[in-house]
N, C-alpha and C positions, 0 to 999 in steps of 0.2 A: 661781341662776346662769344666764347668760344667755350668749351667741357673738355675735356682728355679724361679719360678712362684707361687704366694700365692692372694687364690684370697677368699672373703667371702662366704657364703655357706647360704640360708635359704632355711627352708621346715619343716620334721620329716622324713629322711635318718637317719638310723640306722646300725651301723656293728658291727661286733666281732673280726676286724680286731686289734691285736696287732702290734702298729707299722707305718712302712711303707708297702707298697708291692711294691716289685719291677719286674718290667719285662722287662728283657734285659739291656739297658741304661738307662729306664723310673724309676722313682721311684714313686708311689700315698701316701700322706698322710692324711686322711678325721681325722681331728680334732673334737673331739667332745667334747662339751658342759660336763662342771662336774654336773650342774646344770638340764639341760633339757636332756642328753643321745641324742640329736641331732648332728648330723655334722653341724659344724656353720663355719669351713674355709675347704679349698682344697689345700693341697702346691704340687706341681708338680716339678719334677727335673729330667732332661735331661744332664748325662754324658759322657763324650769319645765326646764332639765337636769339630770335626775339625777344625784345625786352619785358614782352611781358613773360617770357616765361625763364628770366633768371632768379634766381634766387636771394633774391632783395631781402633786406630785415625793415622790420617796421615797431615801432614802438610796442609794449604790450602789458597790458596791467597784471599784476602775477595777482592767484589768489593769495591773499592774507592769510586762509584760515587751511590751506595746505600743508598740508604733514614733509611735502619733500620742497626745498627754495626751487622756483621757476625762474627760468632763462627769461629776463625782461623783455624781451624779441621775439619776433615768429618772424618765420620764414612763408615767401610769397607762395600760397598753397597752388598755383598754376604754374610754377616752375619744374622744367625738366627732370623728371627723375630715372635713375637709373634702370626701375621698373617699365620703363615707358619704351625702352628701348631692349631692355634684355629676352625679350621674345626673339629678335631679329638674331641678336648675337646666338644665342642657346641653336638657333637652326645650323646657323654659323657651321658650328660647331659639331655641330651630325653629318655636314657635309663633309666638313674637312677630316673627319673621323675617318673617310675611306680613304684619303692620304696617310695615314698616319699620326694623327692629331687621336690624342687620348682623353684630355680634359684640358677645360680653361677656368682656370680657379678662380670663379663668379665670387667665393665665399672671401678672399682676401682682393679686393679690389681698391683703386685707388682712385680718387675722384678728382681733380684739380679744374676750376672755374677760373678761365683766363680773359682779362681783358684786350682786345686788339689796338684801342687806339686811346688815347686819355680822356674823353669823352666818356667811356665805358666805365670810370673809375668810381665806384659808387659803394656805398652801405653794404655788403651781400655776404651768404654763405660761404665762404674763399673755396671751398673742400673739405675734404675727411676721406679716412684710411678705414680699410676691413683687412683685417687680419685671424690668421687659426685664432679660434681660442684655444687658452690655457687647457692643458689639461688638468681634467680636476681630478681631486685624490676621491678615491672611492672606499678604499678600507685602510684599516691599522696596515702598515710594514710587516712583513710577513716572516714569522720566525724560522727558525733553523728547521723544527720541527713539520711546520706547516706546510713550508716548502717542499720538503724529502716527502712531505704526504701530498701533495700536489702530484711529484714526479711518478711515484709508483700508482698515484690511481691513473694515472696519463697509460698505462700500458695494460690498464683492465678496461675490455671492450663493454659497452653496455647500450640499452638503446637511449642511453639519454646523452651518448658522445654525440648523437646526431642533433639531439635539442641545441648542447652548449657549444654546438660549431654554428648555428642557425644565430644563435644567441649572437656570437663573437662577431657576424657577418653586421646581424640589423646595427650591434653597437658601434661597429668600424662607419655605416651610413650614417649613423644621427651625427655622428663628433663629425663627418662631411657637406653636413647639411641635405643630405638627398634624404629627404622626408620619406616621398613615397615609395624608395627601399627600403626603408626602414619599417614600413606599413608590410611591406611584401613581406619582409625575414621573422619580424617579429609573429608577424602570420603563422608563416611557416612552423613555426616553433611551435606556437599553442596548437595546431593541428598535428602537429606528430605527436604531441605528447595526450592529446585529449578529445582528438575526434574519432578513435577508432576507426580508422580507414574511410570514414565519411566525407563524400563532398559536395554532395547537394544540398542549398543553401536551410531548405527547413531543415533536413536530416543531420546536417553538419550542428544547427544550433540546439537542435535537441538533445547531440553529442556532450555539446560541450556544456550543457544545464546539469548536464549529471557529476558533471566531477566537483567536488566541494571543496579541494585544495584551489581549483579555478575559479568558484563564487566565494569563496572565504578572501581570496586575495582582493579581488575586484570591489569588495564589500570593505576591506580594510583602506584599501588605496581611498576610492571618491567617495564615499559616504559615511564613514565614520571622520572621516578630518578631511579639511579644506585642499583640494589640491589644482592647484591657480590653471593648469591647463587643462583640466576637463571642466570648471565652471567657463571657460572661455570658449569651449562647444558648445553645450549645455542645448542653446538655442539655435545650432543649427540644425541638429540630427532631429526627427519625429520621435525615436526612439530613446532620444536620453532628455527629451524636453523637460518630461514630470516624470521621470526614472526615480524612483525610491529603493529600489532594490539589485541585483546584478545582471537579473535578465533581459531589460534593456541595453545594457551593455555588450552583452553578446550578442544579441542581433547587430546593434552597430560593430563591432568588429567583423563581423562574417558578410556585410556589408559594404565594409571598407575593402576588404578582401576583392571581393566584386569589381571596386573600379581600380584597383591597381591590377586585377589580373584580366580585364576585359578595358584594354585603352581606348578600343574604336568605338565603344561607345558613347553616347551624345548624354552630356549630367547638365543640367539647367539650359538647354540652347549651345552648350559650347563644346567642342573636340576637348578632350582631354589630352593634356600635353607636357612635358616635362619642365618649362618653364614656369610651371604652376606650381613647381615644391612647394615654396614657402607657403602657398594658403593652406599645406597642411600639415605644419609644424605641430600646432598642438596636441593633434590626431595622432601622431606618428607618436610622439613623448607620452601621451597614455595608456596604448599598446605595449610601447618598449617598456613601461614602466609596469606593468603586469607580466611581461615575460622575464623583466630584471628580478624582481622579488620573486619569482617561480625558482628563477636556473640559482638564484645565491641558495636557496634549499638544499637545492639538490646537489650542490657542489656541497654545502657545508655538512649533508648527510653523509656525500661520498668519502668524503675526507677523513668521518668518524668510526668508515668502516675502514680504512684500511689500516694493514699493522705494519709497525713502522720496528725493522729493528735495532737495537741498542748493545752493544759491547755484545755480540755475537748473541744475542736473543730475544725473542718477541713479545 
């Protein structure tokens, strides 16, 4: 049994490679462009998988008393998983960076589980596809009005054009899946708008206790209503354990801060490393989500001061 892995490829990486290469079990394939002489996909193929780690289904009782129907199958939990390998690739990737290689889109990936001989032919997983997600809509279509007032506050300086580019940066990260840019920019953003020039870690938090547009959000976001990815931290941070109020929360952000902006450091025994995005998804969408309801403020303030004129008047 076999895996293929096919994932898209941008940059200007260049080879003379005819083919695949293979090494050992591994096979590499860098596709390139007829058009540009770029590599534009990466298929990767891992042969000789032991059986017991394909992806076998096996019968499975669904609960009865579950709110969503359950797939009557599970999948063999000691089967290869993409995870298991994409440390290797992710390094890949930083190597071939001083070629020319820009990204290899981990987030739209393509799985495919091949059999090599008919022996192989059994009950199993076959594959599955990652692709962009959809974009999602955020506000109402924006009127004739709204827009013209969009344009002209675009050409009034202020210091909160530095917040809503900070802003625009973490949200381009989240819709990429690189979580901990998304930790870094949305950072970024609450500290210009709310540390007062502060950056040491007590000094910064004591900054940011003072501003009540920053604990009235914080306070509206996870503690007055349910919101599915800060109960999903909850228990890993000391400081949002028994959190009842917003100042635990800003220690854990100014925290977070910490290990995105110092890597070499060692957090439970392990290097921190960029192949670790996903364990901090949730992290990342509860930050952004405090600097999303900040910056929509302050655009919808900016918007109310400006004058818009009509048939030659204000």
């Amino acid at each position: 049994m076999k895996v293929r892995y096919s994932f898209p490829v941008t940059g200007t990486l260049r080879h003379g490679c005819a083919g695949a290469l293979k090494l050992h079990d591994w096979s590499f394939e860098f596709h390139v462009d007829p058009l540009s002489g770029f590599v534009d996909r990466l298929t990767v193929e891992i042969g000789k998988i032991s059986k017991d780690n394909w992806p076998t289904l096996t019968d499975a009782k669904p609960d009865p008393n579950a709110k969503i129907p359950q797939f009557p199958f599970v999948i063999n939990p000691t089967a290869l998983r993409f995870s298991d390998i994409e440390p290797a690739l992710v390094n890949l990737e930083s190597i071939l960076s001083v070629f020319g290689l820009e990204e290899v889109g981990f987030a739209e990936r393509n799985e495919e589980w091949i059999p090599e001989d008919d022996s192989e032919m059994v009950s199993m997983h076959k594959g599955w596809s990652f692709s962009k997600r959809r974009p999602q809509i955020l506000s109402e279509a924006l009127s004739t009005e709204e827009l013209a007032r969009c344009i002209v506050a675009a050409g009034i300086e202020s210091s909160e054009t530095i917040a809503l580019a900070l802003f625009r940066v973490a949200q381009a990260e989240l819709q990429a899946d690189r979580f901990l840019e998304t930790i870094r920019y949305s950072y970024f953003c609450i500290e210009h708008l709310f540390a007062n020039g502060k950056s040491r870690q007590r000094a910064t938090v004591e900054e940011l206790s003072r501003s009540e547009e920053l604990i009235s959000t914080i306070r509206t976001l996870f503690f007055e209503e349910v919101h599915s990815s800060f109960e999903k931290i909850r228990s890993k941070y000391r400081d949002l354990q028994n959190a009842t109020s917003p100042d635990g929360f800003i220690k854990f952000i100014v925290r977070q801060r910490g290990l995105v902006q110092h890597a070499g450091t060692y957090r439970a025994g392990r290097l921190w490393h960029p192949s670790r995005q996903r364990a901090y998804e949730n992290e990342a969408i509860c930050i952004f989500n405090v600097v999303e309801a900040i910056c929509e403020r302050i655009v919808r303030e900016k918007l109310a001061r400006v004058p818009i004129e009509r048939n030659g008047q204000r």
